[in-house]
N, C-alpha and C positions, 0 to 999 in steps of 0.2 A: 499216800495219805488216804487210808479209808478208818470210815469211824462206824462202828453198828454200836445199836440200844440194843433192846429189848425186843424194840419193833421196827427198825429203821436201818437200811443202810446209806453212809452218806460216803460218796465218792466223785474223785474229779470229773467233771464235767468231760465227754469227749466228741467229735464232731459226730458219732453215731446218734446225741439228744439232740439237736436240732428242731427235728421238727417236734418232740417233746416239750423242749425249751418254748418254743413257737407259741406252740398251743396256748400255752401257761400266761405269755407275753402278750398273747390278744384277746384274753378273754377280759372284757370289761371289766367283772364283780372284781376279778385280781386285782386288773391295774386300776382301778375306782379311785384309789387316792395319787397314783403319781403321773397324773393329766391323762389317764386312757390308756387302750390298747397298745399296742407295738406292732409295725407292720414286719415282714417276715426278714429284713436288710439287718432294723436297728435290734432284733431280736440278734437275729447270728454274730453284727456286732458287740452284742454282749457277750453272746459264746465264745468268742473270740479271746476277748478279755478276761473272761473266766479261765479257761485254757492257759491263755499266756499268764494271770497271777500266781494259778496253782504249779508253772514249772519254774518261772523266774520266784517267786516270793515263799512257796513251798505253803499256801493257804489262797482260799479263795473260796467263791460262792459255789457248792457241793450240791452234786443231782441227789433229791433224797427219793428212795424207792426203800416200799415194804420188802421186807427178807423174800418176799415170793417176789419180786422183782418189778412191782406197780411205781410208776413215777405217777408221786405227788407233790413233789414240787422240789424246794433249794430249802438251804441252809448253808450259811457259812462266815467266813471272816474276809473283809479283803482290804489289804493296805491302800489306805488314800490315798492321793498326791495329789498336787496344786494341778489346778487351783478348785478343788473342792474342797467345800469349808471345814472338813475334817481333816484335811491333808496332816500327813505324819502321824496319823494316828490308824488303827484295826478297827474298824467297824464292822456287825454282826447283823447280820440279814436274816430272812426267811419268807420266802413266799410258800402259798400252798395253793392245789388247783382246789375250789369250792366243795367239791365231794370231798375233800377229807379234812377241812374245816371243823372246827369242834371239836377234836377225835382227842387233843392232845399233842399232837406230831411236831404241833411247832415248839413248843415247849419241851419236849424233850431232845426233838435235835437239837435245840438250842443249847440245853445242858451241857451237850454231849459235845457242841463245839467250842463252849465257853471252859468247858475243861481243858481239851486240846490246846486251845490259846494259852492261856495258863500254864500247862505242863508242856508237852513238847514244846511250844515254839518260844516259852518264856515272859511272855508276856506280864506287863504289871497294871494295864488299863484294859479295859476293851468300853468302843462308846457303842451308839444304835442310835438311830434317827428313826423318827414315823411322824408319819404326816398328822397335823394337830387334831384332826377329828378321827384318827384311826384307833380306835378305843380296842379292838381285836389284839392289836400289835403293842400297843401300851401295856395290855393286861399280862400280856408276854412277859414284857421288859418288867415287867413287876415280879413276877414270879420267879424270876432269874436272877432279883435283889437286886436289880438295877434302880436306879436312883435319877430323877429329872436333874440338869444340868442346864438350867434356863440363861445363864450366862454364855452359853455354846449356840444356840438355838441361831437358827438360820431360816431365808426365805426359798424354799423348794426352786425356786425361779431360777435359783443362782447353778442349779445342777440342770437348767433348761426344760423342765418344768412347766408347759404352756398352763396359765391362769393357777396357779400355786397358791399356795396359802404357806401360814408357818411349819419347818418342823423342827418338835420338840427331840432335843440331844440329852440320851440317857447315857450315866456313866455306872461300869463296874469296877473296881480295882481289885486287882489279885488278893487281897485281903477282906473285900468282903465291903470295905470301907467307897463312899463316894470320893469321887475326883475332886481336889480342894481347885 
């Protein structure tokens, strides 16, 4: 599963990102809205994860690097399961490291994943979560024609979360239409 833009390639996570992944996971500005940094354990255990969705589920959170082969951060999809409040459902991420911020990146990987969802894997929803004051990642989800879903909406605490606040659940449906 590799996906390239224009500007972007996105490819399975493998255990050569790590300390890439790492970086990305402690740098405060990143993690600002999902309680802070990450130290270097609960980082790889996400790499972990990352790895095993993209070989068991054939989707997961993607190392995004410019075609000159710069990591700047993830994009991807990756199947819930209980007891996270999305469970059974694909939800759509993206982090980026701060230098590339702004630039656009997340928004078009995003495209570029919300397509893939949609056509290869079939999909007919895709949701997105962000933390109620992450107005960056909102803006995202707006330009992707994702739609708020304030009946979905959960308390971040419940994904462990230390001192959490709300986040808002956006929905896309393969039609373009919100999640009824």
């Amino acid at each position: 599963m590799l996906i390239e833009t224009a500007r972007l390639r996105l490819r399975p996570f493998s255990a050569a990102d790590s300390a890439s992944l790492a970086a990305l996971m402690a740098d405060p500005l990143v993690m600002a809205d999902l309680g802070g940094p990450l130290d270097r354990q609960a980082s790889d255990a996400r790499l972990e994860r990352y790895i095993k969705a993209a070989s068991e589920a054939g989707t997961a959170r993607l190392a995004m690097e410019t075609l000159s082969g710069s990591f700047v951060g993830y994009a991807g999809l990756m199947p819930q399961q209980a007891p996270h409040p999305l469970a059974g459902e694909h939800d759509i991420g993206w982090r980026l490291v701060p230098a590339a911020w702004g630039q656009g990146f997340a928004t078009e990987a995003a495209r570029a994943v919300v397509a893939d969802g949609f056509g290869r894997l079939g999909l007919q929803r895709i949701l997105a979560y962000t933390a109620f004051d992450n107005h960056r990642s909102q803006h995202v989800a707006r330009k992707l024609g994702m739609r708020r879903a304030p009946e979905r909406d959960f308390d971040l605490k419940e994904l462990g979360v230390p001192l959490a606040g709300p986040a808002f659940v956006w929905t896309l449906e393969r039609d373009g239409m919100p999640a009824r």
